[in-house]
PyMOL Python script that loads the backbone (N, CA, C, O; Angstrom):
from pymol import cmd

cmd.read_pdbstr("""\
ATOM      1  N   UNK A   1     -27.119  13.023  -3.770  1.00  0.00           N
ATOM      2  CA  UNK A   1     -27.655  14.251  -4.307  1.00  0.00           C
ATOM      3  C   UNK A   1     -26.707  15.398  -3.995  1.00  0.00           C
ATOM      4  O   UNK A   1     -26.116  15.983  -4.903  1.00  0.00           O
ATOM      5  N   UNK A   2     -26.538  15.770  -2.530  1.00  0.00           N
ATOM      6  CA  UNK A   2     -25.413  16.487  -2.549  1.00  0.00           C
ATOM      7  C   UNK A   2     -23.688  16.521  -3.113  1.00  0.00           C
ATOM      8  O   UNK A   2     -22.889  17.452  -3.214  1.00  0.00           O
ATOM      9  N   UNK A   3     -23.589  15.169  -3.381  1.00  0.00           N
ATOM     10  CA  UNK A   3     -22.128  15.008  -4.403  1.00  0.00           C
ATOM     11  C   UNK A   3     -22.701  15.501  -5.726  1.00  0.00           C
ATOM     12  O   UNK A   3     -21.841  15.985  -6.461  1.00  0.00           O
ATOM     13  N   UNK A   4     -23.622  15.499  -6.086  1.00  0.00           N
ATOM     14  CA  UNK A   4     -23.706  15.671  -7.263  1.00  0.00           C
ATOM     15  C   UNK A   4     -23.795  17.367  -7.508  1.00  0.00           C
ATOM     16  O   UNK A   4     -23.431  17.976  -8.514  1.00  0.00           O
ATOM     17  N   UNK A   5     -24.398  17.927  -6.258  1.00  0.00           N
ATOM     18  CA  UNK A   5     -25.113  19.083  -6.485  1.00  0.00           C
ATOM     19  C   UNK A   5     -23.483  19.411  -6.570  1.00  0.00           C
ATOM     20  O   UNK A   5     -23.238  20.116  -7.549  1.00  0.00           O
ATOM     21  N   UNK A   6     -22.217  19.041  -5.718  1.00  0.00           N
ATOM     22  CA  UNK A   6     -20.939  20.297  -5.573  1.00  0.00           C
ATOM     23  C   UNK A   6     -20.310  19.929  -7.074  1.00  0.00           C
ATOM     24  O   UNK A   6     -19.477  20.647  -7.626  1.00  0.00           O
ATOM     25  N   UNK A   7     -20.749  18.910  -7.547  1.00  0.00           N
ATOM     26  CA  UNK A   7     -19.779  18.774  -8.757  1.00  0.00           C
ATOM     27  C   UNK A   7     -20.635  19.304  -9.743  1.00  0.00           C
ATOM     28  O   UNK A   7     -20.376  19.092 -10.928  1.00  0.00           O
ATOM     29  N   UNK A   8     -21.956  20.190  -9.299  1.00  0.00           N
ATOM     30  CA  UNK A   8     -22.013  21.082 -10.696  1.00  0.00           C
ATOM     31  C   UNK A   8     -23.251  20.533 -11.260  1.00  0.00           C
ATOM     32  O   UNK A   8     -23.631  21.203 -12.221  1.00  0.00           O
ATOM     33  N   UNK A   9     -24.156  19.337 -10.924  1.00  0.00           N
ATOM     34  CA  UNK A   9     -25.537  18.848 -11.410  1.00  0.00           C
ATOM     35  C   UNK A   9     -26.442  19.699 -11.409  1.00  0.00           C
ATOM     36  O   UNK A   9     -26.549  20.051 -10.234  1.00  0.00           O
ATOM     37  N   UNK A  10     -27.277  20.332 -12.122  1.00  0.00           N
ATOM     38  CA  UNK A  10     -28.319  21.122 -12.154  1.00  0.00           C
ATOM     39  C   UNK A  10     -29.323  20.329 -11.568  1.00  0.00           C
ATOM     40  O   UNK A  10     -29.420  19.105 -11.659  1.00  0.00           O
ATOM     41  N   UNK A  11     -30.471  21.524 -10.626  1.00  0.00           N
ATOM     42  CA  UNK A  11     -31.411  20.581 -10.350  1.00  0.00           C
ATOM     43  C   UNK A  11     -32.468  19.590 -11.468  1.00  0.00           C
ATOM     44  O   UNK A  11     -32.908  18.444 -11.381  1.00  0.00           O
ATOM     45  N   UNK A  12     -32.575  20.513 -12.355  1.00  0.00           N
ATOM     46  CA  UNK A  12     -33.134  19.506 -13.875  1.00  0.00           C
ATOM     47  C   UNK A  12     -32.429  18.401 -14.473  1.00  0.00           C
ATOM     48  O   UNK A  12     -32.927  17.625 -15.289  1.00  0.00           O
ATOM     49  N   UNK A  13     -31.048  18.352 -13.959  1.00  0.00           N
ATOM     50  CA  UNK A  13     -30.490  17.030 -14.045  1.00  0.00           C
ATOM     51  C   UNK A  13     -30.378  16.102 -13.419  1.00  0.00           C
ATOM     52  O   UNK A  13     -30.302  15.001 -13.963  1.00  0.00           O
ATOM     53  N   UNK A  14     -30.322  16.285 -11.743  1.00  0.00           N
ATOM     54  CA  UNK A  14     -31.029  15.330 -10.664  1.00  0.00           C
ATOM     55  C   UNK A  14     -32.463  15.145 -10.990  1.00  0.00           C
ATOM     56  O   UNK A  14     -32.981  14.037 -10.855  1.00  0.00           O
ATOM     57  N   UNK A  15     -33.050  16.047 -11.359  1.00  0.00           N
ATOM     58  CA  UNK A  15     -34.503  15.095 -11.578  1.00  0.00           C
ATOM     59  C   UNK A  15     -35.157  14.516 -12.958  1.00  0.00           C
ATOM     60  O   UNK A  15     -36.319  14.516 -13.363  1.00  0.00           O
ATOM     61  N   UNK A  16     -33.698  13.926 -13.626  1.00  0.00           N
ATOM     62  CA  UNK A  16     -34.010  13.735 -14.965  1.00  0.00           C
ATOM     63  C   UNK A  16     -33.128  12.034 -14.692  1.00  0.00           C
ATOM     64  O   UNK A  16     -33.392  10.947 -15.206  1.00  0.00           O
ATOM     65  N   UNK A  17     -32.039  12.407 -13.686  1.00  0.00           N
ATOM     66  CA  UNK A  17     -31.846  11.195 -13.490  1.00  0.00           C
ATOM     67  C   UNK A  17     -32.839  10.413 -12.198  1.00  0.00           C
ATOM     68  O   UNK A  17     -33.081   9.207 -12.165  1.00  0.00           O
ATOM     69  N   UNK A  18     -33.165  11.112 -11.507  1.00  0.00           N
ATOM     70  CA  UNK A  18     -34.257  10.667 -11.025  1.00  0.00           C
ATOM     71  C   UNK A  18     -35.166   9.978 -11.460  1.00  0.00           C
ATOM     72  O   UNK A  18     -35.332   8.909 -10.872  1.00  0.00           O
ATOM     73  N   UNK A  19     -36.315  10.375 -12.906  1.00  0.00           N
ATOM     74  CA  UNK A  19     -36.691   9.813 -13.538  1.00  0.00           C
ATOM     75  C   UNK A  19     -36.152   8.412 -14.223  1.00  0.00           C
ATOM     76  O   UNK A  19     -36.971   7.493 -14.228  1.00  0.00           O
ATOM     77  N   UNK A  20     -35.186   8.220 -14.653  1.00  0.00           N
ATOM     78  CA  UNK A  20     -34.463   7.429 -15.380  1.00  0.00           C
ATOM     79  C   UNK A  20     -34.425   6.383 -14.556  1.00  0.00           C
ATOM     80  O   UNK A  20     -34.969   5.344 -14.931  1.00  0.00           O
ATOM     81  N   UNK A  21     -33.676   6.445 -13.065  1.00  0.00           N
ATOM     82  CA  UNK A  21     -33.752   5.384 -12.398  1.00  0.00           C
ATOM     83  C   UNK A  21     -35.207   4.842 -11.708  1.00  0.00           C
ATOM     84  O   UNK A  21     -35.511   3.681 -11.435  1.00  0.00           O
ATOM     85  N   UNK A  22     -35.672   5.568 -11.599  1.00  0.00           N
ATOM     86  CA  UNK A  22     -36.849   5.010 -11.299  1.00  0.00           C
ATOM     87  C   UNK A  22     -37.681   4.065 -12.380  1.00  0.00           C
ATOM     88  O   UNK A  22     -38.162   2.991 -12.019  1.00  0.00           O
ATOM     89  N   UNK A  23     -37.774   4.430 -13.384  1.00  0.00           N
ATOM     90  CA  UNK A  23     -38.184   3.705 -15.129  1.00  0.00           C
ATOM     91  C   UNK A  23     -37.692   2.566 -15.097  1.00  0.00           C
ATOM     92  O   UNK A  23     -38.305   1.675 -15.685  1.00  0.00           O
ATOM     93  N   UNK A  24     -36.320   2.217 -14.337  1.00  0.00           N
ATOM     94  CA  UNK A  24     -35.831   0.936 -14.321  1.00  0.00           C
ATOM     95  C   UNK A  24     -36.195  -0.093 -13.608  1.00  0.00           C
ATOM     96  O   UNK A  24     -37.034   0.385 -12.844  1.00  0.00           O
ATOM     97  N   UNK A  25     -36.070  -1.471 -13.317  1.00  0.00           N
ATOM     98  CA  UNK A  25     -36.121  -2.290 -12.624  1.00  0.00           C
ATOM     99  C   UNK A  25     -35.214  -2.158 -11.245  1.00  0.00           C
ATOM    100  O   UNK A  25     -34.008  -1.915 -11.278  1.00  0.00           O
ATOM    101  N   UNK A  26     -35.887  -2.333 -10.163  1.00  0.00           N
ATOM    102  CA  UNK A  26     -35.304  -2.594  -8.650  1.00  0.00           C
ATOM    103  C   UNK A  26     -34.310  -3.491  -8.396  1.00  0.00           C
ATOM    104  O   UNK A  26     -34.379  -4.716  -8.500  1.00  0.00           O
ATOM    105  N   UNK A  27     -33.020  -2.564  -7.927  1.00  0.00           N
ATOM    106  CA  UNK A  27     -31.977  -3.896  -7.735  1.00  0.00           C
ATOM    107  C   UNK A  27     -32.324  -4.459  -6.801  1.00  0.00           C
ATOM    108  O   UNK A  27     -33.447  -4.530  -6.302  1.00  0.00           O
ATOM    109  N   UNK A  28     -30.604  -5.258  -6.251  1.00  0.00           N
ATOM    110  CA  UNK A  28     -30.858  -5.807  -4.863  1.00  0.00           C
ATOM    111  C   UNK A  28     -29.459  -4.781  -4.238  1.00  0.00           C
ATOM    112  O   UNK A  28     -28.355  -4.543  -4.726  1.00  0.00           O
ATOM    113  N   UNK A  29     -30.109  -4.355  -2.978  1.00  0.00           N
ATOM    114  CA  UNK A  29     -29.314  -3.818  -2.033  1.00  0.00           C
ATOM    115  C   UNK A  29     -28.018  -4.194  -2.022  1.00  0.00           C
ATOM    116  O   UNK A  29     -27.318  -3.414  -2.669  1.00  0.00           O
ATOM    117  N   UNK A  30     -27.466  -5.042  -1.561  1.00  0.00           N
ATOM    118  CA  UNK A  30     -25.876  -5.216  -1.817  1.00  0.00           C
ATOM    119  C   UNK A  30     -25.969  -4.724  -2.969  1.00  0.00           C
ATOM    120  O   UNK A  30     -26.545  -3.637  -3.025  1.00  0.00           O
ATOM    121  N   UNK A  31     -25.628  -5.121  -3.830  1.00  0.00           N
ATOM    122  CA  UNK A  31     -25.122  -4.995  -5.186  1.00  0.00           C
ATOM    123  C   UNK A  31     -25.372  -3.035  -5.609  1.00  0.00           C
ATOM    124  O   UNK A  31     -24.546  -2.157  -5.859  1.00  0.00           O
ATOM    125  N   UNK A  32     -26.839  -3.016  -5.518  1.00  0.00           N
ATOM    126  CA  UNK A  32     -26.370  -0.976  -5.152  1.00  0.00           C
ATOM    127  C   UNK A  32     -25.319  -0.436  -4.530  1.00  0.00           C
ATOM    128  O   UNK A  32     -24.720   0.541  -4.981  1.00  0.00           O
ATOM    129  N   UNK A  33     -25.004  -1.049  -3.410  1.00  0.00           N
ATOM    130  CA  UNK A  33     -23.915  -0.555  -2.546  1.00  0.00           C
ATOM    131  C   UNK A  33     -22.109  -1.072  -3.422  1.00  0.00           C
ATOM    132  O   UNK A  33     -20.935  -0.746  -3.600  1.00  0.00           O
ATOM    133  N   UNK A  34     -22.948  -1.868  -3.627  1.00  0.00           N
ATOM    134  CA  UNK A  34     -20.739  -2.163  -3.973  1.00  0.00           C
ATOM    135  C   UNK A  34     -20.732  -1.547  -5.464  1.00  0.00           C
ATOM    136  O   UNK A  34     -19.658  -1.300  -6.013  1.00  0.00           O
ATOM    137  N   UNK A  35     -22.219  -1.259  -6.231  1.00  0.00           N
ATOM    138  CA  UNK A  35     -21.811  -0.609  -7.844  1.00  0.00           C
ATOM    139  C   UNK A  35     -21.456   1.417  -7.287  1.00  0.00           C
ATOM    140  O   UNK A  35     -20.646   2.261  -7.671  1.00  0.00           O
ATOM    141  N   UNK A  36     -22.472   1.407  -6.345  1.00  0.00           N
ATOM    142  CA  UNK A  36     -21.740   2.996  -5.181  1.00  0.00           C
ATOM    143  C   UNK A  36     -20.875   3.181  -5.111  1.00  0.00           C
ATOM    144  O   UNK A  36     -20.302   4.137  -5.633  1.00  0.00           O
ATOM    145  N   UNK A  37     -20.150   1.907  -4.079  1.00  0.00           N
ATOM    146  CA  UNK A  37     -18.768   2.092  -3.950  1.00  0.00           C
ATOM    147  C   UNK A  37     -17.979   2.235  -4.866  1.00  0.00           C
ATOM    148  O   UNK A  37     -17.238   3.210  -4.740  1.00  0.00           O
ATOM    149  N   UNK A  38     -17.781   1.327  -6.201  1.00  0.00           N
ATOM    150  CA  UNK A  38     -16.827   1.413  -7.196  1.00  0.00           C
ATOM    151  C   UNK A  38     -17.075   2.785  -7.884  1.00  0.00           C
ATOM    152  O   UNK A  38     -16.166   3.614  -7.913  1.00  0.00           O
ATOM    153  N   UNK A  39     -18.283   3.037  -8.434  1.00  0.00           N
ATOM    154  CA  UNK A  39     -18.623   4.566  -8.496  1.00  0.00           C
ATOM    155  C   UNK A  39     -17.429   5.672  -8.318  1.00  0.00           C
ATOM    156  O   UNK A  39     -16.618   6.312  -8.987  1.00  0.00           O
ATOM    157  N   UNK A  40     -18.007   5.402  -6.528  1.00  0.00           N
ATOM    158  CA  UNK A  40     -17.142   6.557  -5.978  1.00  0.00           C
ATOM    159  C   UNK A  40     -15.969   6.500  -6.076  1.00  0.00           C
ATOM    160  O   UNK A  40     -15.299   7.514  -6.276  1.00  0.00           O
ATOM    161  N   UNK A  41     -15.273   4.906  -5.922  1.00  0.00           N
ATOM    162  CA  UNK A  41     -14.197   4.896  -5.719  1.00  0.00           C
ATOM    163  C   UNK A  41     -13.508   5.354  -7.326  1.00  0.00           C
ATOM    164  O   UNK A  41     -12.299   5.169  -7.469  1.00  0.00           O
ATOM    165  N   UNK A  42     -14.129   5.809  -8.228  1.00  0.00           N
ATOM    166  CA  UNK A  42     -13.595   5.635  -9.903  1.00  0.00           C
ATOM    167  C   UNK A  42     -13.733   7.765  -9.959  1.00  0.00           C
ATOM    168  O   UNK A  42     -12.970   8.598 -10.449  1.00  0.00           O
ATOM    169  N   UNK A  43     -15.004   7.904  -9.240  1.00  0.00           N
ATOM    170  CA  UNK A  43     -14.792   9.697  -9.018  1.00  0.00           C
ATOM    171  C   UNK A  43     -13.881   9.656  -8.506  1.00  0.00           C
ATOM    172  O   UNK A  43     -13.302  10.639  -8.968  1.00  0.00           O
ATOM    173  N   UNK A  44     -13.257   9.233  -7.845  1.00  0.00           N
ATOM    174  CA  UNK A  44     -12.219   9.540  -6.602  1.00  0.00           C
ATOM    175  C   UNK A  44     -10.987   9.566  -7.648  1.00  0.00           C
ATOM    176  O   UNK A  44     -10.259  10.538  -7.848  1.00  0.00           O
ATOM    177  N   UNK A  45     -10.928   8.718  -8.069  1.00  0.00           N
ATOM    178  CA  UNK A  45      -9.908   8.223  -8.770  1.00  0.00           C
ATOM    179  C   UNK A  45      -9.633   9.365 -10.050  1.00  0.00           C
ATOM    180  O   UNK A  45      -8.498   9.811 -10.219  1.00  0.00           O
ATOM    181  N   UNK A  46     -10.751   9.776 -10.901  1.00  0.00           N
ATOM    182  CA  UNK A  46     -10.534  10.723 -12.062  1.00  0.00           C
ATOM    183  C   UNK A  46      -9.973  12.010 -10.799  1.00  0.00           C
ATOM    184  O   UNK A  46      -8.798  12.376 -10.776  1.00  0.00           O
ATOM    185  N   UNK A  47     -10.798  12.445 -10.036  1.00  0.00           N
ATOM    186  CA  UNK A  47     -10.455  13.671  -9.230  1.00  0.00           C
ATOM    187  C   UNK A  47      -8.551  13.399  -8.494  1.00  0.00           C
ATOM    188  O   UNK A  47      -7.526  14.079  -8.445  1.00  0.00           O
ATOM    189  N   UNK A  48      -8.800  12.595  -8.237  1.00  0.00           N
ATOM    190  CA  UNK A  48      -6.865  12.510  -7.529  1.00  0.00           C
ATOM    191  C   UNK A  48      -7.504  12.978  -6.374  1.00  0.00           C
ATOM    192  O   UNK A  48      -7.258  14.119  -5.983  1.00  0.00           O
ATOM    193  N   UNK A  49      -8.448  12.110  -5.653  1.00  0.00           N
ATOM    194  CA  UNK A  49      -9.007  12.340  -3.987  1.00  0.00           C
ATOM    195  C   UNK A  49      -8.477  10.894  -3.576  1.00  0.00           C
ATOM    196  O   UNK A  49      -8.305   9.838  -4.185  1.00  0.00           O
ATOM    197  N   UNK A  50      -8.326  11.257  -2.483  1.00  0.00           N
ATOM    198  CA  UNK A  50      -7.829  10.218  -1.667  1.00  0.00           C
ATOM    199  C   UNK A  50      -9.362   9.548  -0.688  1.00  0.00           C
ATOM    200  O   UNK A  50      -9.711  10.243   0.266  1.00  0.00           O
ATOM    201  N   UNK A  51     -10.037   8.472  -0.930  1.00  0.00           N
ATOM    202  CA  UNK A  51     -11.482   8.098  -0.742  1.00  0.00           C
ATOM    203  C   UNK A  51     -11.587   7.764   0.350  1.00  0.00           C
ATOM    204  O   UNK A  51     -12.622   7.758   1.018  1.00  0.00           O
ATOM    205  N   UNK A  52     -10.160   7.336   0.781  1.00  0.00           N
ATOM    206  CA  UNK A  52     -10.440   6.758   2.647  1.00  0.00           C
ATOM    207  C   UNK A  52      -9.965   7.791   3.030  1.00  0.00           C
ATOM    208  O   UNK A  52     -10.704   8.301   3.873  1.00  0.00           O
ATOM    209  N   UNK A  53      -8.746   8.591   2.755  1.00  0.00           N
ATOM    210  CA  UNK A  53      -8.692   9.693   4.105  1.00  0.00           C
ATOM    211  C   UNK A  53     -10.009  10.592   4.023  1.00  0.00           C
ATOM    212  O   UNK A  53     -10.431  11.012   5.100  1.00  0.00           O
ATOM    213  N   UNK A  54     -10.696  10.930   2.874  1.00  0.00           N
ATOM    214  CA  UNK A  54     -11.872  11.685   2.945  1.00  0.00           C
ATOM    215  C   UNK A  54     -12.844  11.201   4.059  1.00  0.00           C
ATOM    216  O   UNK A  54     -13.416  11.865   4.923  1.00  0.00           O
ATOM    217  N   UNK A  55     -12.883   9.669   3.769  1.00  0.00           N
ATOM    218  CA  UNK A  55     -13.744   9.155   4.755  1.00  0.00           C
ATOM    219  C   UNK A  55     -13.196   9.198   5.775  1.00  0.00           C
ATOM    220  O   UNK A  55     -14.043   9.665   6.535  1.00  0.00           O
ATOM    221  N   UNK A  56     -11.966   8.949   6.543  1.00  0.00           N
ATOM    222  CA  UNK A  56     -11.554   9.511   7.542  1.00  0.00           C
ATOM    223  C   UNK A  56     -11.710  10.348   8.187  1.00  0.00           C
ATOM    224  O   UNK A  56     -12.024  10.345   9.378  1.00  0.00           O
ATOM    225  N   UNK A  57     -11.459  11.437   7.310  1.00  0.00           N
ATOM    226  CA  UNK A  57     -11.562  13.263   7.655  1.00  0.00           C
ATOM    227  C   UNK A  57     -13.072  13.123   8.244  1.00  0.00           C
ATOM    228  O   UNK A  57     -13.320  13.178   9.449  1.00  0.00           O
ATOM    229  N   UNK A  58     -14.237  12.897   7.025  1.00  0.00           N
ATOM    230  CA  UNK A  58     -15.342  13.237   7.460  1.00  0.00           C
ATOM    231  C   UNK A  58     -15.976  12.411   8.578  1.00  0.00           C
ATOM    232  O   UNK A  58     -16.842  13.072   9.151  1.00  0.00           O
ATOM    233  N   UNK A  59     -15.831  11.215   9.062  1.00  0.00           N
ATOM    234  CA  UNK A  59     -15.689  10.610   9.939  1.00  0.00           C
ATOM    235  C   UNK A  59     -15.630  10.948  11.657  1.00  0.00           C
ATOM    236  O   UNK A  59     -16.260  10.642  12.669  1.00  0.00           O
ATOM    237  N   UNK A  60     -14.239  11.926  11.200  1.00  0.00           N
ATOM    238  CA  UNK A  60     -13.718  12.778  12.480  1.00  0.00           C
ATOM    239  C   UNK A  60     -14.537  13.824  12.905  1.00  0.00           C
ATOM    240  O   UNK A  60     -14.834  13.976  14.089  1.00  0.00           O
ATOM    241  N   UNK A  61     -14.955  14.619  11.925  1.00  0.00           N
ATOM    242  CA  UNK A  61     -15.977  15.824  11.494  1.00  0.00           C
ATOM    243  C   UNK A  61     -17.473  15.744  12.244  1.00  0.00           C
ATOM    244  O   UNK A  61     -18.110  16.587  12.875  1.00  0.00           O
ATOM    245  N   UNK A  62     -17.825  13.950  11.792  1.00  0.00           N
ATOM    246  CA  UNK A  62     -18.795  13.984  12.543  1.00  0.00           C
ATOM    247  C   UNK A  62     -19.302  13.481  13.417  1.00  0.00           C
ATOM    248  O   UNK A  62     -20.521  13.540  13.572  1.00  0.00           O
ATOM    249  N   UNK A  63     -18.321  12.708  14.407  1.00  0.00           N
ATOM    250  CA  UNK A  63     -18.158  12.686  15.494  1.00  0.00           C
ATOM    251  C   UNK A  63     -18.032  13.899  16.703  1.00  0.00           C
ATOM    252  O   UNK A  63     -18.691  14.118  17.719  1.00  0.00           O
ATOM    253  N   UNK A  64     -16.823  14.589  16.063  1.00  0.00           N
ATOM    254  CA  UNK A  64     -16.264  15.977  16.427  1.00  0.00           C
ATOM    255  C   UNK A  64     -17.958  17.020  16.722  1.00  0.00           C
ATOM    256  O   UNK A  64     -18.029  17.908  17.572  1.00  0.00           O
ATOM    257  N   UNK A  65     -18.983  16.666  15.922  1.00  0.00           N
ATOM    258  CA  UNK A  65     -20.005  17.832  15.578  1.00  0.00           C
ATOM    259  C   UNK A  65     -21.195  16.977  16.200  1.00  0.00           C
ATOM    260  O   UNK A  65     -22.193  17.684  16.340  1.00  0.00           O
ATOM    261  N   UNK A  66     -21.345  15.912  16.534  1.00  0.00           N
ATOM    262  CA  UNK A  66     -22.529  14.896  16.660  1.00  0.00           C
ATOM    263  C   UNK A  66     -23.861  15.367  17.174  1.00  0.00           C
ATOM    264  O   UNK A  66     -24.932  14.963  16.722  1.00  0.00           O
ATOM    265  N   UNK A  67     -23.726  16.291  18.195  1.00  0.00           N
ATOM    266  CA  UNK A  67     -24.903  16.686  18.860  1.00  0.00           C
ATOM    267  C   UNK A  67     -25.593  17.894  17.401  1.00  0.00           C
ATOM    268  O   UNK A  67     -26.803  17.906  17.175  1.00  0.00           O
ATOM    269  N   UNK A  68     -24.990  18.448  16.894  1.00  0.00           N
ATOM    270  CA  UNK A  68     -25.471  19.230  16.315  1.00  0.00           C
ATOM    271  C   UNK A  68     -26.018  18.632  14.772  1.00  0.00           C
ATOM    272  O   UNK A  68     -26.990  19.029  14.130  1.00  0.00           O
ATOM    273  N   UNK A  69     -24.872  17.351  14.361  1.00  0.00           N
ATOM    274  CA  UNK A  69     -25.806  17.020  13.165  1.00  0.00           C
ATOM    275  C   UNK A  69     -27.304  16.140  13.263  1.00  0.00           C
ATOM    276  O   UNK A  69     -28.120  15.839  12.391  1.00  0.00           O
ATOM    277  N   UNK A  70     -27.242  15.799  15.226  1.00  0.00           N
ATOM    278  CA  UNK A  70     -28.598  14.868  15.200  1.00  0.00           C
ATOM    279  C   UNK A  70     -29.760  15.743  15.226  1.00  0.00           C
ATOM    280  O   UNK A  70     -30.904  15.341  15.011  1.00  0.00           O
ATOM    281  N   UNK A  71     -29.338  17.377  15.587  1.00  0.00           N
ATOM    282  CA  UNK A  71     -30.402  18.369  15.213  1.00  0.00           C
ATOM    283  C   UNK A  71     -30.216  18.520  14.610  1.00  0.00           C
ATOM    284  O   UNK A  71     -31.131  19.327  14.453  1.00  0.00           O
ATOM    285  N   UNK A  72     -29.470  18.579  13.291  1.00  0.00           N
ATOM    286  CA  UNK A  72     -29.677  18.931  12.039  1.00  0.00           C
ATOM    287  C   UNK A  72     -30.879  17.838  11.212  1.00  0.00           C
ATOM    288  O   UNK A  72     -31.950  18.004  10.628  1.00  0.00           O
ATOM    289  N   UNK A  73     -29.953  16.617  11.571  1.00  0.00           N
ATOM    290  CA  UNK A  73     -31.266  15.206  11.018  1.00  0.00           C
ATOM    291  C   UNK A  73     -32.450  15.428  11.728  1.00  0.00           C
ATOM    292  O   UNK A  73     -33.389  14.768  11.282  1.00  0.00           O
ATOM    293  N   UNK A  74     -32.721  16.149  12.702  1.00  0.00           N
ATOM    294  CA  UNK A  74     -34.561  15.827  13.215  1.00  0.00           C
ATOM    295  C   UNK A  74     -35.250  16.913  12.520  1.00  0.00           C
ATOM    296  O   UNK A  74     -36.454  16.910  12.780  1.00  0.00           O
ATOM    297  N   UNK A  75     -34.847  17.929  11.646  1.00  0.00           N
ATOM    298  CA  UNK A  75     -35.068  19.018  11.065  1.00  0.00           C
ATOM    299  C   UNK A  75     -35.679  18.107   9.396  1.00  0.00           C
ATOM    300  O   UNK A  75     -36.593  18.528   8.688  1.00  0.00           O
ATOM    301  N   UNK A  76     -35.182  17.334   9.238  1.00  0.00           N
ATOM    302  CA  UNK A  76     -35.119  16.593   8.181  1.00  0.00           C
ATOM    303  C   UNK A  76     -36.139  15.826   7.713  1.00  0.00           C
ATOM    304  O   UNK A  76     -36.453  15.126   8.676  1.00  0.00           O
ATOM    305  N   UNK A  77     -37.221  15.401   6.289  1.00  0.00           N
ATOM    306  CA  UNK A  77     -38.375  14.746   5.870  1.00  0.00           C
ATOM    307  C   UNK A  77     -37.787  13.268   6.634  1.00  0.00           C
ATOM    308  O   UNK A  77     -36.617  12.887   6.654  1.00  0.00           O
ATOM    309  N   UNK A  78     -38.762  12.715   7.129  1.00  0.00           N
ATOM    310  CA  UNK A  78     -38.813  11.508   7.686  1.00  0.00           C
ATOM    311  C   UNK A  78     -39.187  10.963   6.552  1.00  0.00           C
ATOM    312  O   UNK A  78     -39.725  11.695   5.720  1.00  0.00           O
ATOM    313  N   UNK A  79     -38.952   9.306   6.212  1.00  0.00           N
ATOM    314  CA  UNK A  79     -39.642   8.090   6.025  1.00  0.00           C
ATOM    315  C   UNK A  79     -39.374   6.917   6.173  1.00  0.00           C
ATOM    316  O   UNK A  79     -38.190   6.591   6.248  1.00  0.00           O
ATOM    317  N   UNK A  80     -40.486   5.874   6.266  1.00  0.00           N
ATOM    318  CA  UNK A  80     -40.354   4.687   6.054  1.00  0.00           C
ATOM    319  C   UNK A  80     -39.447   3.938   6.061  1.00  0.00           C
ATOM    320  O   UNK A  80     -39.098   3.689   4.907  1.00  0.00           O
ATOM    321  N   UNK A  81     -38.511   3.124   7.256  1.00  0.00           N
ATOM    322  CA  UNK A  81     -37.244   2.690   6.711  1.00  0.00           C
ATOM    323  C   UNK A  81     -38.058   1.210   6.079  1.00  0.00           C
ATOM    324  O   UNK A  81     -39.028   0.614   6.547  1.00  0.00           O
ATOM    325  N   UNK A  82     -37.188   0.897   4.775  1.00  0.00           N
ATOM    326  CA  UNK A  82     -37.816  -0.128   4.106  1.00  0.00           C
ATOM    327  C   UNK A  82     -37.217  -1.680   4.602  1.00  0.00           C
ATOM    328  O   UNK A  82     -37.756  -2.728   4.245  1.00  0.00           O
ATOM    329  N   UNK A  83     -35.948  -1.612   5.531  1.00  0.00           N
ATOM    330  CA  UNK A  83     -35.163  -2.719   6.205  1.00  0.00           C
ATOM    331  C   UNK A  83     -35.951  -3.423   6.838  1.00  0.00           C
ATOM    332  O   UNK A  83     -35.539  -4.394   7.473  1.00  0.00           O
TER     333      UNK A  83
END
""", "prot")
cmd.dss("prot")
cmd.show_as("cartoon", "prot")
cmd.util.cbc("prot")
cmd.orient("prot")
């Protein structure tokens, strides 16, 4: 949601794709994750980002910040882990 929000998604368009995926049938977990990954890795790719040093960078970032993003996450809607 937040990649989407910096590249410019209106909130009526997150919740239009919201709708949409939900209308669909339930994948399976792996397979969400590696169609994610290629995803990203294909934004990455139109943008001319480099996908691992990003992940790197941010990596460092939040390690570097840790105490403050685990108060940031307890600030945050809880739910259900479904694992």
């Amino acid at each position: 949601m937040e990649l989407g929000q910096a590249l410019g998604l209106t909130r009526t368009q997150a919740v239009q794709l919201i709708w949409y995926v939900w209308d669909r049938p339930v994948g399976k977990v792996h397979q969400e994750i590696g169609g994610t990954l290629v995803c990203l890795a294909g934004l990455c790719g139109m943008l001319e980002i480099d996908m691992q040093n990003m992940g790197e960078l941010e990596l460092r970032r939040c390690w570097d910040n840790a105490d403050k993003i685990r108060e940031k996450n307890a600030g945050k809607p809880k739910w259900e882990n479904p694992l």
